[in-house]
N, C-alpha and C positions, 0 to 999 in steps of 0.2 A: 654492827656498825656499817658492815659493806652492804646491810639490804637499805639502810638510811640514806646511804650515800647515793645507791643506785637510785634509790625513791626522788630525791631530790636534783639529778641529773634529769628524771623524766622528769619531773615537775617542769622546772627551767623549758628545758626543750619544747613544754608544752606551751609553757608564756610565750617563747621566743615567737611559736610556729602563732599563737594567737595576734599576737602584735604585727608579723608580718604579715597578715590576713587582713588585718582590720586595719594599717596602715595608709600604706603608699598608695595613691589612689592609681587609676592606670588611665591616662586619656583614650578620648576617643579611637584614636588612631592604632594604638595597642590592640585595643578591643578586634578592633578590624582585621586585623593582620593574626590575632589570636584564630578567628572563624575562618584564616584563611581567605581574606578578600572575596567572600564566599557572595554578596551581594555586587561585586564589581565582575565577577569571572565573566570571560568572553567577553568586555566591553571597551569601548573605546573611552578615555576618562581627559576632561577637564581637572585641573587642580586649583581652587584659587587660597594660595596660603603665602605667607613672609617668614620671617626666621626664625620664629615663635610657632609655627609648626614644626614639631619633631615629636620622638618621643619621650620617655625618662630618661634616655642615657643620650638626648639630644642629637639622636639621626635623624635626618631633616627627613620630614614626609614622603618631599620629592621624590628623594633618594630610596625610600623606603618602595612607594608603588611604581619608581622608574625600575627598580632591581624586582620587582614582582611577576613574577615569568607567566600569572595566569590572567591577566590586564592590561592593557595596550595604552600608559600616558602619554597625549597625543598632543597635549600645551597647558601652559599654565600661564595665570591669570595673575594681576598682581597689585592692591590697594596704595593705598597711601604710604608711602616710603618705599614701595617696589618690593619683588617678591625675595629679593635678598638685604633688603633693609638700608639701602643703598643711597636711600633719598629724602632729604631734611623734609619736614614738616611743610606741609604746603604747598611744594613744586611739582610741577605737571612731570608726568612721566610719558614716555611716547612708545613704541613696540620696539620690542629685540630680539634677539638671539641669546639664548640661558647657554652662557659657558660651557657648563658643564656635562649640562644631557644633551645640548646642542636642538630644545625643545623651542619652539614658538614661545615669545613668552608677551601677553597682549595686556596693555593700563588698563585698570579702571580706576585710574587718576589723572587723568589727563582731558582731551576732549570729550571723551567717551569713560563715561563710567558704568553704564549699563554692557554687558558683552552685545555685541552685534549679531544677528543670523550668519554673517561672514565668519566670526570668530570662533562660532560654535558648528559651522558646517563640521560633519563625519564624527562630533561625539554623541557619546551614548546618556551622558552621564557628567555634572557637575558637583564635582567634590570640594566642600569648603573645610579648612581647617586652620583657623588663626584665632592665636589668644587675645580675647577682649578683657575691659577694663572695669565693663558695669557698668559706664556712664554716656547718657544717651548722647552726649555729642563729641562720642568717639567714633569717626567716620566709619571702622568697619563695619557695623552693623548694618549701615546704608547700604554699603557695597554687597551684603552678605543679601538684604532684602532685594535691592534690584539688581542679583542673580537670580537669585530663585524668579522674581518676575520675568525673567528671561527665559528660564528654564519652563518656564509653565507656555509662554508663546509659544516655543521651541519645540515643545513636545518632549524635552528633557527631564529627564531624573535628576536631583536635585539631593543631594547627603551630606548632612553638617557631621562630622565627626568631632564630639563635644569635646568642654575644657572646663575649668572651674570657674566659677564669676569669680575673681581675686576679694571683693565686696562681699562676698558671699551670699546667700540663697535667703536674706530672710528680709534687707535691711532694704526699704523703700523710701526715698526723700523725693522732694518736691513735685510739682504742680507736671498735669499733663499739656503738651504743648498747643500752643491755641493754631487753628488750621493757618489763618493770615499768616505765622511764622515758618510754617516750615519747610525746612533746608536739607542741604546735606549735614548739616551738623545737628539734626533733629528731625529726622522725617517720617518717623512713626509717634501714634499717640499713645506713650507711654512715660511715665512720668522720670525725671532725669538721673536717678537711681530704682532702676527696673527692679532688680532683685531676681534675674532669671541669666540662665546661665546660655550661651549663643546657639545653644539646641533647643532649649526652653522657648526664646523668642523666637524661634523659625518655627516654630511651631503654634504660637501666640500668632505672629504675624499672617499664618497662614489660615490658621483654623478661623481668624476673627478678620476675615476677608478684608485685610489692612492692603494686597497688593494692587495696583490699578486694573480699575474695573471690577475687582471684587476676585478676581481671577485666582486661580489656587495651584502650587505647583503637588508634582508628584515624590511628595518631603519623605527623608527616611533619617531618622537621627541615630547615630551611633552613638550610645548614652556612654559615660567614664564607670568605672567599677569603684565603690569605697566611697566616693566623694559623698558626703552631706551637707546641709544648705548651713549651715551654721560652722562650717572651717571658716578658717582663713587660709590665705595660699601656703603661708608657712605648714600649717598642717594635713597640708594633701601629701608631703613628701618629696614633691616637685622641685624640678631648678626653675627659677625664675628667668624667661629670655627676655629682654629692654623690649616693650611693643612699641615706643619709638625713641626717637632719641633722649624725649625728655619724662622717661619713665623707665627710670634704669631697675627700678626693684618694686616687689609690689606692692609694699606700703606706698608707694608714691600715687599708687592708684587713688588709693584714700586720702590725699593731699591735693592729689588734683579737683576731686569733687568739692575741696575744702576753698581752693582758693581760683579755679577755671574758668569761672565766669567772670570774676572780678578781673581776671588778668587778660578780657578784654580789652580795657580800657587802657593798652598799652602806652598811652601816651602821659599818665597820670602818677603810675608807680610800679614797683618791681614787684614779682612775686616769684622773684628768685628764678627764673628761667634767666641761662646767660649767667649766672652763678654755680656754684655745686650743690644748690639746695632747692631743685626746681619744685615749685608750686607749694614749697614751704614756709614761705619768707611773703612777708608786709613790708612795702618799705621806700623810701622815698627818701633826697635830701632836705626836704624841710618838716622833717617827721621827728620829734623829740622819742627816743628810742624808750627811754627809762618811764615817762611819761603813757605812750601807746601800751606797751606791755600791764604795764600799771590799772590803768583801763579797762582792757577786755580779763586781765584776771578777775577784777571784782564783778566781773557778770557771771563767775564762777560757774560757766559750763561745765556739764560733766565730761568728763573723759579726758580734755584735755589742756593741758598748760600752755603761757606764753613764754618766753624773754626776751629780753631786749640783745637788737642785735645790729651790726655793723659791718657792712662789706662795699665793696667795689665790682661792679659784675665785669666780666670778659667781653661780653658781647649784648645787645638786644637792650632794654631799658638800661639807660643809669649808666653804660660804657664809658669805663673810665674815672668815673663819679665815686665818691664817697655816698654810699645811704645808710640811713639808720631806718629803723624799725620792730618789726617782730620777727622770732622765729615760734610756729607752731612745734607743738609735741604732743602726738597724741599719745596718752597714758591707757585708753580702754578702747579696743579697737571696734570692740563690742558695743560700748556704751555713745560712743561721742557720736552726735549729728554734726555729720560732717558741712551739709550743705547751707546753712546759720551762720557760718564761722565768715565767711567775709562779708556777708548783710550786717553780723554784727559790727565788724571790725570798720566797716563805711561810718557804720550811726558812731561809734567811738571818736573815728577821726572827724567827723563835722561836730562832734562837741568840744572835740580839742582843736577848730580851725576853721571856725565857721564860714570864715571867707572860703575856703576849697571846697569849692564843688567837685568830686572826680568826675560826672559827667560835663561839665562845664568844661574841662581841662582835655577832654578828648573830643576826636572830630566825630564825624557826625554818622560815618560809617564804624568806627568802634565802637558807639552807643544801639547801634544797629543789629553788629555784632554779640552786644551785651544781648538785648534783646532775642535774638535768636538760639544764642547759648540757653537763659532761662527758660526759654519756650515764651512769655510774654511781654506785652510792652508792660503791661500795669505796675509791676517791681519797678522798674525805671521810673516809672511818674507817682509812684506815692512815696519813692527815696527820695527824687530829686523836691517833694513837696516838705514832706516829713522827718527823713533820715531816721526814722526810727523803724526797728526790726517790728518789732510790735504790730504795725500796720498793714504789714507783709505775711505774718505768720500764719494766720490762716488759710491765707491764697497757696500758700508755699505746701499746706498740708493736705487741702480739702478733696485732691483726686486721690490719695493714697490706700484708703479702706477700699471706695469700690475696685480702683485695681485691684487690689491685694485678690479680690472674692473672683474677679474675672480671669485671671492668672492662673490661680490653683490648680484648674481643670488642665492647665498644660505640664505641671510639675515631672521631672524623671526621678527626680530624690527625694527622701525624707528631710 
């Protein structure tokens, strides 16, 4: 009986020690710190990361290579909402002083989003480390590419210390963006669910002479250990940090692809930002709630449900207002195309309202907006013709294959 017992303590022990192997993934920034900051020694270092840099147990990067005795961080650099998270969506940030390491800390959100020659005098070395979302017209990626374009003028080294795509490594939705469009909110040709994780594209970016003038930096990705293209965030092991205010967890990632571009049109209806259900919610006061949900269920997408739903937002569309509408829920995180779901939910409501146009109903830079978000005008003029999904679905798919086969070549996971 006691060799049974001993057998089956090894046993356990053995599963335990396998599961925590094959588990918890370890971001980039582990990895680094594991080799001993073994490619930063002797260097003077840029950082550009927000609060969403740290590691498993959420010690912020900074802090991590500020306390690194064999590395000199000499300022750090700081995106959209600032490098402490400090700052709503949208507003310019201007240069500070970082509290707490008492480091330079310089926008690339504000006048200057590219780092300047002045900014980067006496480093060695540009280290990017911030969680993205997967979807191309999530500013970081912009800022992430014209760094490295700086870093390659500069004569700079250039190291993404990777993270998970929260979308995960496999899943690619719509159309690559057309050149007349693009922006900061789209400024590489890649289609608006990449399906590459923010090493994968620095790497994509770089290798497929995407920066100006065809220019190439001197890239080095610090890959994560465990992760595979087919988790989700929940299954890397990870804590979730808000990468802005209105992406508090990382389902929300998949909800914003679901509903980001329609909620362009901010003058039109809510989609739950300014509520506690950002970018999960359809919804408007002249929108019959029972009716909409009613609707896009019988278009019986996979993966995901409607209901009908009814709130008052706090701030931003609808303040103060009574709207009804939808709430999404997505049931297969796997299964459901996310980026359909408000093309379809448009054609639903002009069958249920024919007089509402939502382009109609917004100004003329929200439809502009719209347009840049999608990457093209032509979704806006065969909706505002047709209103039907149908007429769109092809355009929406047709770069997806050859990306997929161009991509490959930069992959770090299985």
């Amino acid at each position: 009986m006691k060799k049974i017992a001993s057998a089956g303590i090894i046993f356990i022990a053995f599963i335990s020690t396998i599961i925590a192997q094959s588990g918890k993934v370890k971001p980039g920034i582990e990895v680094l710190k594991d080799n001993n900051f073994e490619i930063l020694k002797g260097k003077s270092v840029g950082l550009i990361t927000n609060p969403t840099g740290t590691d498993s147990n959420l010690k912020s990067t900074i802090d991590i290579l500020f306390e690194a005795g064999s590395l000199n961080l000499v300022a750090l650099f700081g995106p959209e909402h600032g490098v402490r998270g400090n700052v709503e969506g949208g507003e310019k940030i201007g240069n500070y002083i970082d509290s707490k390491t008492g480091l330079p800390v310089f926008s690339l959100y504000g006048k200057t989003r590219k780092p300047t020659p002045e900014m980067l005098k006496g480093i060695d070395v540009l280290v990017y480390d911030i969680q993205d979302i997967g979807a191309r017209s999530y500013t970081f990626i912009s800022t992430m590419g014209l760094a490295m374009e700086a870093a390659a003028e500069n004569n700079i080294e250039f190291v993404v210390l990777d993270r998970p795509n929260p979308l995960g490594g496999k899943r690619i939705e719509g159309n690559i963006i057309e050149d007349s469009l693009r922006s900061f909110i789209g400024k590489y040709p890649i289609p608006y669910v990449y399906g590459l994780t923010c090493g994968e594209l620095a790497k994509f970016i770089n290798g497929e002479g995407l920066l100006a003038n065809g220019i190439k930096c001197k890239l080095t990705v610090v890959p994560m250990e465990n992760w595979k293209r087919e988790m989700t965030f929940k299954e890397t092991g990870l804590l979730w940090i808000p990468t802005s205010p209105h992406i508090p967890t990382w389902e929300t990632a998949f909800y914003y692809v679901a509903t980001g571009v329609l909620g362009e049109l901010r003058n039109s209806l809510s989609i739950g930002v300014g509520y506690t259900l950002p970018f999960k919610t359809i919804a408007a006061e002249w929108i019959d709630a029972e009716k909409f949900a009613r609707g896009m269920n019988e278009k019986a997408l996979e993966g995901v449900i409607f209901r009908p739903i009814h709130y008052t937002p706090y701030y931003a569309f609808g303040k103060g207002k009574h709207l009804h509408g939808i709430q999404i829920h997505i049931t297969d995180y796997r299964k459901v195309n996310l980026l359909q779901i408000q093309f379809i939910a448009m054609e639903v409501l002009r069958k249920l309202y024919p007089g509402k146009n939502l382009f109609e109903m917004s100004t003329l830079n929200q439809q502009k907006a719209f347009d840049k978000a999608i990457g093209s005008a032509y979704i806006r003029k065969e909706l505002t013709k047709h209103s039907s999904f149908d007429k769109i679905r092809d355009y929406l798919n047709k770069d997806q294959e050859e990306f997929r086969n161009r991509a490959k070549k930069y992959f770090l996971y299985e």
